[in-house]
MARPA-397657 format. One record per residue (C-alpha): residue number from 1; residue in three letters; x, y, z negated. Coordinates in nm, 4 decimals. Layout:
+-----+---------+----------+----------+----------+
! num ! residuo !        x !        y !        z !
+-----+---------+----------+----------+----------+
! NUM !     ALA !        X !        Y !        Z !
...
+-----+---------+----------+----------+----------+
//
This chain:
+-----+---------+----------+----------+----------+
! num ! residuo !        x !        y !        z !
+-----+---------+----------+----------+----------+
!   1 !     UNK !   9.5958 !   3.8831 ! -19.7726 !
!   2 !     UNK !   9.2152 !   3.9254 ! -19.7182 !
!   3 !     UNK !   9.0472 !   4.1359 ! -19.4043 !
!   4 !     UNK !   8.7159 !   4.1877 ! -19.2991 !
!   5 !     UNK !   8.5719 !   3.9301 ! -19.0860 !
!   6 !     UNK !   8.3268 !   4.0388 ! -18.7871 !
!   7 !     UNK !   8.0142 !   3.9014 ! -18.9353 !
!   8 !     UNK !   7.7266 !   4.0789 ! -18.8551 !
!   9 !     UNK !   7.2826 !   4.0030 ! -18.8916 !
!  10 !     UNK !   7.0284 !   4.1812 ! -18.6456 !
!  11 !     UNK !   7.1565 !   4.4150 ! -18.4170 !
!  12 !     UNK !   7.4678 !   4.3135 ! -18.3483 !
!  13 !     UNK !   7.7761 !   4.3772 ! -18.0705 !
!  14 !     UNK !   7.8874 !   4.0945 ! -17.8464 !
!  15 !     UNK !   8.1778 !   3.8567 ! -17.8036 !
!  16 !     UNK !   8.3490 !   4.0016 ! -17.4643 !
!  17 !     UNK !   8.6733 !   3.7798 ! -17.4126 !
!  18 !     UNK !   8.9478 !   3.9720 ! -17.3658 !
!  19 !     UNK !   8.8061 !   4.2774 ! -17.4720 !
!  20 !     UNK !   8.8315 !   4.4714 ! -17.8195 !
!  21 !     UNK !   8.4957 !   4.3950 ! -17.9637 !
!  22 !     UNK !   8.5194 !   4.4638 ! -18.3156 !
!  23 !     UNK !   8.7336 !   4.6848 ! -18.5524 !
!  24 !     UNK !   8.7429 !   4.6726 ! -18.9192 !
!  25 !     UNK !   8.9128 !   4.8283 ! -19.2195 !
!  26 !     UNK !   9.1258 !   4.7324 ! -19.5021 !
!  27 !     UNK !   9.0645 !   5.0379 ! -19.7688 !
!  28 !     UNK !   9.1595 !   5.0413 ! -20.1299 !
!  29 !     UNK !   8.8349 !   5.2174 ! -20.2339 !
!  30 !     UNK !   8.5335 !   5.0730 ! -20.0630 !
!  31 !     UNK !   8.3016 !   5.3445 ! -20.1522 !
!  32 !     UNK !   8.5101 !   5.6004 ! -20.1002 !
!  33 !     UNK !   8.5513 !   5.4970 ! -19.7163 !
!  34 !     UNK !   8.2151 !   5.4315 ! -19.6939 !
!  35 !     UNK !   8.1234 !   5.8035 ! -19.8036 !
!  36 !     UNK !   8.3904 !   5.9098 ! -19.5640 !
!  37 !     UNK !   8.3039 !   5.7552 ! -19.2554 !
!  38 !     UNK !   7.9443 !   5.7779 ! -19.3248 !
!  39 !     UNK !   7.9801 !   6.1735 ! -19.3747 !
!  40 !     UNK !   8.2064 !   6.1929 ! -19.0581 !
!  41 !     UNK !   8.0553 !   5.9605 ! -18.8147 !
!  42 !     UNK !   7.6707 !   5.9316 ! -18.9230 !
!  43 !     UNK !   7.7196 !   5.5615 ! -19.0277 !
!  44 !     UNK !   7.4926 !   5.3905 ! -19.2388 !
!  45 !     UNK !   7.5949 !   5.0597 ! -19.4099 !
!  46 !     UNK !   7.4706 !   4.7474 ! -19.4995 !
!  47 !     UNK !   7.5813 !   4.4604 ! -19.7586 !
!  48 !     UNK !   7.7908 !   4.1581 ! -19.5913 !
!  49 !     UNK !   7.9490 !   3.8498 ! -19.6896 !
!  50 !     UNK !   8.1635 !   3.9280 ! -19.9721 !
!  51 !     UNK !   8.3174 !   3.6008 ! -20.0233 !
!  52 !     UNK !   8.7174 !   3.7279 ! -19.9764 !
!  53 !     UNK !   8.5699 !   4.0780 ! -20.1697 !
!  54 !     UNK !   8.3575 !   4.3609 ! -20.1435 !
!  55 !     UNK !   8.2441 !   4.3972 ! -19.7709 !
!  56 !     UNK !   8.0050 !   4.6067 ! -19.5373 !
!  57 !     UNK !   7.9224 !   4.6578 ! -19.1921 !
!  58 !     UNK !   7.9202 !   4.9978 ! -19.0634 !
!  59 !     UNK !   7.5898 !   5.0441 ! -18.8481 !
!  60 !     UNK !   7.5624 !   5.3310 ! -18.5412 !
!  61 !     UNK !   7.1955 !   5.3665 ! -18.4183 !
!  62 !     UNK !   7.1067 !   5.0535 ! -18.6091 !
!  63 !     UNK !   7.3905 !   4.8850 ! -18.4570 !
!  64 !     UNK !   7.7124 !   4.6835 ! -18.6606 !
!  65 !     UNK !   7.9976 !   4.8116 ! -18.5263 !
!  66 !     UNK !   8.2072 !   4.8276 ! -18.8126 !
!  67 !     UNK !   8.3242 !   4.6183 ! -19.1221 !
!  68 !     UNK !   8.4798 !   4.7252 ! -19.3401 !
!  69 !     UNK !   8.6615 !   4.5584 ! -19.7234 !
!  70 !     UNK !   8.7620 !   4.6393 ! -20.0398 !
!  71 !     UNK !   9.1400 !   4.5549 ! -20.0859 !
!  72 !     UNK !   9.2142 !   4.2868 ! -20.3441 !
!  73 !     UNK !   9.5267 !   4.3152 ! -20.3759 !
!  74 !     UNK !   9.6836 !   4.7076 ! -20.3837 !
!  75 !     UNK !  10.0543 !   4.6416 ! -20.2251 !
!  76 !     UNK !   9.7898 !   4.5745 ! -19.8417 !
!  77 !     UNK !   9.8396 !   4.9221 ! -19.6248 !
!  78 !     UNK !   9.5033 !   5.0922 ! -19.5423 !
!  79 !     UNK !   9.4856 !   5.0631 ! -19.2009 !
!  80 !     UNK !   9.1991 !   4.9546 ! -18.9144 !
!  81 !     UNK !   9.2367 !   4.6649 ! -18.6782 !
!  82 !     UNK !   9.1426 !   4.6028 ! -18.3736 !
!  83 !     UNK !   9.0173 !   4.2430 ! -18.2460 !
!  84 !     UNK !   8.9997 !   4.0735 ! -17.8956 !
!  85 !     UNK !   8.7396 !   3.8688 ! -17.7845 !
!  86 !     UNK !   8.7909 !   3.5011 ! -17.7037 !
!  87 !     UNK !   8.6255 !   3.1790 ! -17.5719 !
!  88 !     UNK !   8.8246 !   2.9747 ! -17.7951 !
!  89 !     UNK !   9.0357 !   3.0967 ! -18.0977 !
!  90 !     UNK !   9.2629 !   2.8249 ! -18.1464 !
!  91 !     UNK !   9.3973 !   2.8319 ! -17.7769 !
!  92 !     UNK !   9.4637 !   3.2078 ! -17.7948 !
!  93 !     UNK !   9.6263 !   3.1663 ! -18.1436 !
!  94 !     UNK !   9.8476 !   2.9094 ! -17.9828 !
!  95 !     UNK !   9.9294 !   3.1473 ! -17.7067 !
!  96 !     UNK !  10.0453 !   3.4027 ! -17.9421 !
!  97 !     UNK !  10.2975 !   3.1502 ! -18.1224 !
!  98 !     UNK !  10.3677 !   3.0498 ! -17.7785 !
!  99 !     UNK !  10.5105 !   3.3958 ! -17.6105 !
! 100 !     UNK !  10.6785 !   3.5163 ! -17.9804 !
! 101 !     UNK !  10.4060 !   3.6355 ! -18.1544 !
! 102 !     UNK !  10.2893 !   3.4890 ! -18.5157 !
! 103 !     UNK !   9.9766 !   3.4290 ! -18.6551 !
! 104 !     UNK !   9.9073 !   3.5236 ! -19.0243 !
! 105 !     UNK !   9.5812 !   3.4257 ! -19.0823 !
! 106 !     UNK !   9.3200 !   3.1195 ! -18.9366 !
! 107 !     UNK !   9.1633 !   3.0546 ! -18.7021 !
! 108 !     UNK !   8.9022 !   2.9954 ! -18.9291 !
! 109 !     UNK !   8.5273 !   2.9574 ! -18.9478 !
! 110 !     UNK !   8.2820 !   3.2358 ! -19.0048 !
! 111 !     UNK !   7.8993 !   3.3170 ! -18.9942 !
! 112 !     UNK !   7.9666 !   3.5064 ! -18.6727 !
! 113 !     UNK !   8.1848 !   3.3072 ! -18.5048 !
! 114 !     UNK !   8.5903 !   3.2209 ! -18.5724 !
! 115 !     UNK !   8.8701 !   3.4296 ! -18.6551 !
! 116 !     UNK !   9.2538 !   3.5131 ! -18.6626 !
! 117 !     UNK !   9.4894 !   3.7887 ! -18.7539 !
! 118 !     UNK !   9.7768 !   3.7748 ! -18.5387 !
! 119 !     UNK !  10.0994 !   4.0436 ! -18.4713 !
! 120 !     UNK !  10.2269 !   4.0450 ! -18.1434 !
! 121 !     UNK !  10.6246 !   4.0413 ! -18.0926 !
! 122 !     UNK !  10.6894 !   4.4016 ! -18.1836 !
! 123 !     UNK !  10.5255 !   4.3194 ! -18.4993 !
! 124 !     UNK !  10.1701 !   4.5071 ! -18.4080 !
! 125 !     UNK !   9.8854 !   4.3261 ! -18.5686 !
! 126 !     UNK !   9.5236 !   4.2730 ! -18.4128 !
! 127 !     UNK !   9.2696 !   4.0393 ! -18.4433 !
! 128 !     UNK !   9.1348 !   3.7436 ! -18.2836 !
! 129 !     UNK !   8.7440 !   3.6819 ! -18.2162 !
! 130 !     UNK !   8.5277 !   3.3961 ! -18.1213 !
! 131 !     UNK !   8.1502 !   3.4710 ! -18.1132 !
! 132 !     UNK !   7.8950 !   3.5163 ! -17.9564 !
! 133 !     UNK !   7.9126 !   3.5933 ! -17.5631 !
! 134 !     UNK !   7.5437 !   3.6104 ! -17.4505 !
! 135 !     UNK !   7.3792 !   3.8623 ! -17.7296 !
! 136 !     UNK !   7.4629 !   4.2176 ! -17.8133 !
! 137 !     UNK !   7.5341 !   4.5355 ! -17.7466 !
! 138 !     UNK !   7.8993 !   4.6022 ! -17.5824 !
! 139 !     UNK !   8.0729 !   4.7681 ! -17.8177 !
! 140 !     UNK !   8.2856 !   5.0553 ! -17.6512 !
! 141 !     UNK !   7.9287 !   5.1738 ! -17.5338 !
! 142 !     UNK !   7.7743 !   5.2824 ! -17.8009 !
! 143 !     UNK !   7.7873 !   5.6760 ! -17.9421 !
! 144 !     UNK !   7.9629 !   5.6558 ! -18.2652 !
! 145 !     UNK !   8.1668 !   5.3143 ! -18.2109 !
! 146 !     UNK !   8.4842 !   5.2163 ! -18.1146 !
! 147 !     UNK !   8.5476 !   5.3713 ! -17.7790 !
! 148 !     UNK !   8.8774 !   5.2970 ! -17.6875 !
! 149 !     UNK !   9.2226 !   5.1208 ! -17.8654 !
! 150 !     UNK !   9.5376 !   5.2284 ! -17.7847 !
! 151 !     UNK !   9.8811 !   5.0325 ! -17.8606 !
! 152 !     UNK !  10.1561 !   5.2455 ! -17.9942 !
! 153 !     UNK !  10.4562 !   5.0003 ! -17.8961 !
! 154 !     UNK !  10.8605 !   5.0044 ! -17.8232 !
! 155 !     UNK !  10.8187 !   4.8687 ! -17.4555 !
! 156 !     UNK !  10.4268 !   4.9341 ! -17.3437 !
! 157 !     UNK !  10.5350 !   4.6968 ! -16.9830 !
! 158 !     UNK !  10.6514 !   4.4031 ! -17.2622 !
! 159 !     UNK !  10.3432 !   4.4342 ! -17.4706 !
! 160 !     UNK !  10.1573 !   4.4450 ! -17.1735 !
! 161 !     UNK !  10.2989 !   4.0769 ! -17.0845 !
! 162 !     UNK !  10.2027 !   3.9682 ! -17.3792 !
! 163 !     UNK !   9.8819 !   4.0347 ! -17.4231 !
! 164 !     UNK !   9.8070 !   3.9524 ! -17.0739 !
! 165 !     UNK !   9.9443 !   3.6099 ! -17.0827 !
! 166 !     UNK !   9.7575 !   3.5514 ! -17.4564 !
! 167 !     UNK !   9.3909 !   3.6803 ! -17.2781 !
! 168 !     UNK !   9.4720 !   3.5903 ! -16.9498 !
! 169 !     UNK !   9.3884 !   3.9123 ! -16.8167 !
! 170 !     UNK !   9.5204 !   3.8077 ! -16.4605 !
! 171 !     UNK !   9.3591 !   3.4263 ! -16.5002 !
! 172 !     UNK !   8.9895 !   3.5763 ! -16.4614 !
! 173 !     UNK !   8.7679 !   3.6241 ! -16.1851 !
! 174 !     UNK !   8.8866 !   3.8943 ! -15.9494 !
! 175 !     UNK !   8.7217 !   4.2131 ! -16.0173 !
! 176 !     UNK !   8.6663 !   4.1713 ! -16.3959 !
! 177 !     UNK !   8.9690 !   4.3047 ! -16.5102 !
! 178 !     UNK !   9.1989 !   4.5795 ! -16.4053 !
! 179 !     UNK !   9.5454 !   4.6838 ! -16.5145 !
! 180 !     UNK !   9.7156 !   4.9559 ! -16.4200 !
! 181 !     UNK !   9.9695 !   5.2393 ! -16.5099 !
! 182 !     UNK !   9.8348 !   5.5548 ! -16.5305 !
! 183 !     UNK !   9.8929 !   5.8980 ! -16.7606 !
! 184 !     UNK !  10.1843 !   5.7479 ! -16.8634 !
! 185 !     UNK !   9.9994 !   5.4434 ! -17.0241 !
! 186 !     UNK !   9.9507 !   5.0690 ! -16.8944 !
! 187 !     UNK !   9.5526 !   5.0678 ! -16.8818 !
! 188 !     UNK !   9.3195 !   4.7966 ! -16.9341 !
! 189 !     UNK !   8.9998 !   4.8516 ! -16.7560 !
! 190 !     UNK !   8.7099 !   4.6347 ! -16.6970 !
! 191 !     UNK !   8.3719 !   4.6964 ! -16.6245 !
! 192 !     UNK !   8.4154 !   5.0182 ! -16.4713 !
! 193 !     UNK !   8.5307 !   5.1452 ! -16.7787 !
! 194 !     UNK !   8.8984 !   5.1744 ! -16.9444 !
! 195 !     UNK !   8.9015 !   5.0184 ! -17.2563 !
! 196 !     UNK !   9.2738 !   4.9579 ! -17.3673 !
! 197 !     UNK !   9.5560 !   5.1215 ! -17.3477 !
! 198 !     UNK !   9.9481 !   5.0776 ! -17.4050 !
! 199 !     UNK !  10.1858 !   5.3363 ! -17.4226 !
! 200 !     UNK !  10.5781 !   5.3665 ! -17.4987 !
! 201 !     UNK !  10.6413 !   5.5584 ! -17.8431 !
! 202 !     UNK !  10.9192 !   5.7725 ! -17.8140 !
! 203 !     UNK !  10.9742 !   5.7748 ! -18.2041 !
! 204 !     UNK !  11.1670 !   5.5115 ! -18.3169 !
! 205 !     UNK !  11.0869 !   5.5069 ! -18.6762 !
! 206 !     UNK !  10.7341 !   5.4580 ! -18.6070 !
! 207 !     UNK !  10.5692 !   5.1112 ! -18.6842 !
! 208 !     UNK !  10.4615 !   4.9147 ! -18.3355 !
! 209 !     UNK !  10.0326 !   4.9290 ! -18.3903 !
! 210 !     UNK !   9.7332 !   4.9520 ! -18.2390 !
! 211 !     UNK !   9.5466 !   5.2800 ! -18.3227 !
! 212 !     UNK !   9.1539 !   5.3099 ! -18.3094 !
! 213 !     UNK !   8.9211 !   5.5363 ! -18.1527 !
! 214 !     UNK !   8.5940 !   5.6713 ! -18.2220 !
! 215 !     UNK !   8.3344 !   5.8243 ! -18.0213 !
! 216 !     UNK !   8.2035 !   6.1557 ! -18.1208 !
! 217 !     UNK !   7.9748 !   6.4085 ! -17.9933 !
! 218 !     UNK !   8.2303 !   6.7334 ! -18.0566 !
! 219 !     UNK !   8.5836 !   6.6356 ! -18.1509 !
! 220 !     UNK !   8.6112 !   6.9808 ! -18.2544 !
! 221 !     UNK !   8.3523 !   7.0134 ! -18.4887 !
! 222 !     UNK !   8.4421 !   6.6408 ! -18.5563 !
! 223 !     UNK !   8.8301 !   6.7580 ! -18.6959 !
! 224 !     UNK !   8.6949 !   7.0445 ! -18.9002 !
! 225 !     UNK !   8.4295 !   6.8355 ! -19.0915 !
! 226 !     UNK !   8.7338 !   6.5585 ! -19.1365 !
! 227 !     UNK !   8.9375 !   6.8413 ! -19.3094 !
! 228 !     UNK !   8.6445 !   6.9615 ! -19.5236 !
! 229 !     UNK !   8.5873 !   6.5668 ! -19.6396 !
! 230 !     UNK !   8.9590 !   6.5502 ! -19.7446 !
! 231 !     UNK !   9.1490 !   6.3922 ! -19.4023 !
! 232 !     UNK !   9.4864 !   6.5083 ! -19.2830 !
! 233 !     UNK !   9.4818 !   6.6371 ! -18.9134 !
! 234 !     UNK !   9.7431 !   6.5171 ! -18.7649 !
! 235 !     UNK !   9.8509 !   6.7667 ! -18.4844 !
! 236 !     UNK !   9.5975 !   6.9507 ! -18.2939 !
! 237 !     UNK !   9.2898 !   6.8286 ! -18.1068 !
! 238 !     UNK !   9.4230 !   6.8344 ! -17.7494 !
! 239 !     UNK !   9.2594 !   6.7115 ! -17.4038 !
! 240 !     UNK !   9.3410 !   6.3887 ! -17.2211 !
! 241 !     UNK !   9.2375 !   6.2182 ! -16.9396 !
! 242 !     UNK !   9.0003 !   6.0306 ! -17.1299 !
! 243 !     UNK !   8.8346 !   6.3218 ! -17.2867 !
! 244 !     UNK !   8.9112 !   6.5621 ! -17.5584 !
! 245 !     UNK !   9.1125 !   6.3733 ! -17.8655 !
! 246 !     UNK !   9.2679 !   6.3929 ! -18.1984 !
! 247 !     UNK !   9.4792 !   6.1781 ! -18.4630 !
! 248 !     UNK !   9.3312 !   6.1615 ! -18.8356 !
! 249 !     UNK !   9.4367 !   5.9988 ! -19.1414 !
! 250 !     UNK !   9.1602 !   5.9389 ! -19.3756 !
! 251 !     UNK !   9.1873 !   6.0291 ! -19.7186 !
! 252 !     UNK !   9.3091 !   5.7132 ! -19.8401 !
! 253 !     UNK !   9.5835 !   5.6675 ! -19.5647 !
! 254 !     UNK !   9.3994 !   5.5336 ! -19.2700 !
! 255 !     UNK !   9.5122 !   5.6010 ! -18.9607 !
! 256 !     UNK !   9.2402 !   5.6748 ! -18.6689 !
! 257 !     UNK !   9.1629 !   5.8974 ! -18.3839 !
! 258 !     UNK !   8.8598 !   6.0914 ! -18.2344 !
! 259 !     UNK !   8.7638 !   6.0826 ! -17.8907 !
! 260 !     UNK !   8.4726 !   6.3363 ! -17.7465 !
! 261 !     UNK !   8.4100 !   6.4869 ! -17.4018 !
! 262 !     UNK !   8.5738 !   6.7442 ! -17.2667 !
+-----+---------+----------+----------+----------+
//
């Protein structure tokens, strides 16, 4: 199994522990994502590492805030993951075995930092992140990047549980992160801003994971270029409290959503 590791040169986002701070996607077709997501979401790309395969980082005003790989192996789901920032990889990754989670891959070294890929104990993967913690842009902030992640999950309160004991959500400084239940969702705020959020699926055929979400100017005009480019709209673009939102699959199978103001 081979996915994209958060290695990024120049501009570049920053480490924030306990925080998603990277995404990155497993397609089957490299350049075909890559003329996708650059079409829909004005990325531009640059060359990475490309020592597990083909790889590139997805860059948003100059900014990586993306990688994304070339599957090696066809029988690997296209799919994005999401990864959590950490002060020290092997602790967290220990954490996860600890509370009934598994890890599939590392902690190991990288350019940028160290990494794991993890499931939690519903089975819904995500990543794990040491880097940098003092450079960068934070990545929820920038137009065009990951804006939000949002955990799909039998029992949100369980996942909830878990994930705070493996980032030690309540362990921090008071006043640097907030949980709370709201819209129907367990939401992870920090910052002043909500960044996270877990909700209870209702559909019990439907695989425990963490779905991504982008920031666009016009999710509107966002969904009807997506259809035009080949994507399959997945219900209708709807408002939340967050903004104004809707579910895509790109046209290879990814899953991913839109989020714009309202």
């Amino acid at each position: 199994m081979t996915e994209s590791a958060p290695v990024v040169t120049g501009a570049a986002v920053r480490c924030v522990p306990a925080v998603p701070s990277w995404v990155s996607l497993m397609a089957g077709d490299l350049e075909s994502a890559t003329d996708f997501y650059g079409r829909l979401l004005g990325w531009t790309f640059s060359r990475g590492p490309d020592r597990w395969g083909p790889y590139v980082r997805a860059l948003a005003g100059g900014v990586a805030v993306a990688g994304l790989s070339g599957a090696t192996d066809l029988q690997l789901p296209v799919a994005w993951t999401a990864y959590f920032g950490t002060e020290d990889a092997d602790m967290v990754s220990e954490r996860v075995r600890a509370r009934g989670g598994t890890v599939a891959i590392g902690p190991l070294g990288f350019d940028a930092g160290r990494l794991a890929i993890a499931a939690d104990r519903a089975g819904a993967p995500f990543g794990i992140w040491e880097g940098d913690r003092e450079r960068g842009a934070v990545l929820h902030t920038l137009p065009g990047a990951p804006v939000w992640i949002e955990l799909r999950t039998p029992d949100a309160f369980d996942s909830a549980l878990f994930y705070g004991g493996v980032f030690g959500w309540d362990d921090r400084p008071a006043g640097e992160f907030d949980v709370r239940f709201e819209h129907e969702r367990v939401v992870l705020r920090t910052a002043g801003r909500s960044v996270a959020a877990l909700v209870t699926s209702t559909d019990p055929e439907a695989r425990p994971s963490w779905n991504v979400y982008f920031s666009v100017p016009d999710a509107d005009a966002t969904v009807e270029l997506a259809d035009r480019l080949g994507a399959d709209v997945l219900g209708e673009v709807r408002d939340s409290p967050y903004g104004r939102v809707a579910d895509l699959r790109d046209p290879q199978g990814g899953r991913f959503s839109v989020l714009g103001p309202r």
